[in-house]
C-alpha positions in Angstrom: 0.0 0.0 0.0 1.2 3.8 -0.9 0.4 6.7 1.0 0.3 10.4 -0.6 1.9 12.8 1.9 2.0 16.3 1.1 4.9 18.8 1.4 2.9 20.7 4.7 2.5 17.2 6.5 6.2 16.6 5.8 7.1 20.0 7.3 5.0 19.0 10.3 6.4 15.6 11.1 9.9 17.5 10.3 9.0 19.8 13.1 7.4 17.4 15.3 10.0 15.3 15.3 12.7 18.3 15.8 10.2 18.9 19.0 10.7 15.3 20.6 14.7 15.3 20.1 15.1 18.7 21.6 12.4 18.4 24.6 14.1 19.4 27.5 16.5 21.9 25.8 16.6 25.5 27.3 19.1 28.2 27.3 21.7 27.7 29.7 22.1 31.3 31.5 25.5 30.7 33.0 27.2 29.7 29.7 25.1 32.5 27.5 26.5 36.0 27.0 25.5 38.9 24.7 27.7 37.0 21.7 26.7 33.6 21.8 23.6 31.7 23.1 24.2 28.2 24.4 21.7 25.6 24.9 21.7 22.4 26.1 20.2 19.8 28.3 20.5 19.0 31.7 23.3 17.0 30.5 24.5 17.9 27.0 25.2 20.8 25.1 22.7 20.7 21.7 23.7 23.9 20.2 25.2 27.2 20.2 23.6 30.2 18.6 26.3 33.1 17.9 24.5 36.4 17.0 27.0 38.0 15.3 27.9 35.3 12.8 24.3 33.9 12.8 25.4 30.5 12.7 24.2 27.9 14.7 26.5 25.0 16.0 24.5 21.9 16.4 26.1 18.5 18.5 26.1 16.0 15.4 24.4 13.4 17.2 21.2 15.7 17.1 21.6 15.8 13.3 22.1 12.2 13.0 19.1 11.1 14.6 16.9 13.5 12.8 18.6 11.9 9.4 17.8 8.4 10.8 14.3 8.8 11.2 14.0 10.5 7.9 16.3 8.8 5.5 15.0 10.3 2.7 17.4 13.8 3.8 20.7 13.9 3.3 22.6 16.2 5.4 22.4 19.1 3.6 18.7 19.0 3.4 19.0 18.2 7.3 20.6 21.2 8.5 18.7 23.2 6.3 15.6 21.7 8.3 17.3 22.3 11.4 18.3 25.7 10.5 14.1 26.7 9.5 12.9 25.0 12.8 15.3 27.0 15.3 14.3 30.4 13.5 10.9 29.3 13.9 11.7 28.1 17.4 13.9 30.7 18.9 13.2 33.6 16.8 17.3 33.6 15.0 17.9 34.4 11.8 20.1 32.0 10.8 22.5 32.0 8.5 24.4 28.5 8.0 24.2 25.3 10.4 27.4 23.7 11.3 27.8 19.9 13.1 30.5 19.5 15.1 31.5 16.2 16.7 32.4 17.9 20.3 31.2 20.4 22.2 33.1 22.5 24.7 31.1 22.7 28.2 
């Protein structure tokens, strides 16, 4: 059996999706300043926002989970994603999406 599913129900399990793996993230205070905006878990670090570059750095694992449930992205189209959710999220422009393997704490 084929199912039909539209480009604006693809955007909302894209976001949906991008809301479970980030529940629980929240800007960290302590580790935020007037140049860059950190946010994390209670655990982990999931991204940096920088406002004067507008890029975002994102912990790779977060990327590679979103690619695993959609396989269908490669990881261009991924951070892209990423990139549309946290300006819809947060309220950032932002300008380019960059994975890094390690994040400093």
């Amino acid at each position: 059996m084929k199912y039909l599913i539209t480009e604006s129900q693809l955007d909302k399990a894209y976001s949906k999706y991008l809301d479970h793996i980030f529940d629980g993230v929240h800007m960290d205070p302590l580790k935020s300043y007037f140049r860059y905006k950190v946010y994390s878990t209670d655990e982990m670090r999931a991204f940096t926002y920088s406002v004067l570059s507008k890029d975002v750095y994102i912990f790779e694992m977060f990327v590679e989970e979103f690619k695993d449930m959609f396989v269908n992205l490669d990881s261009e189209e991924a951070l892209d994603i990423i990139g549309k959710w946290i300006e819809d999220k947060y309220g950032y422009p932002v300008r380019d999406v960059i994975p890094v393997d390690t994040m400093s704490t």
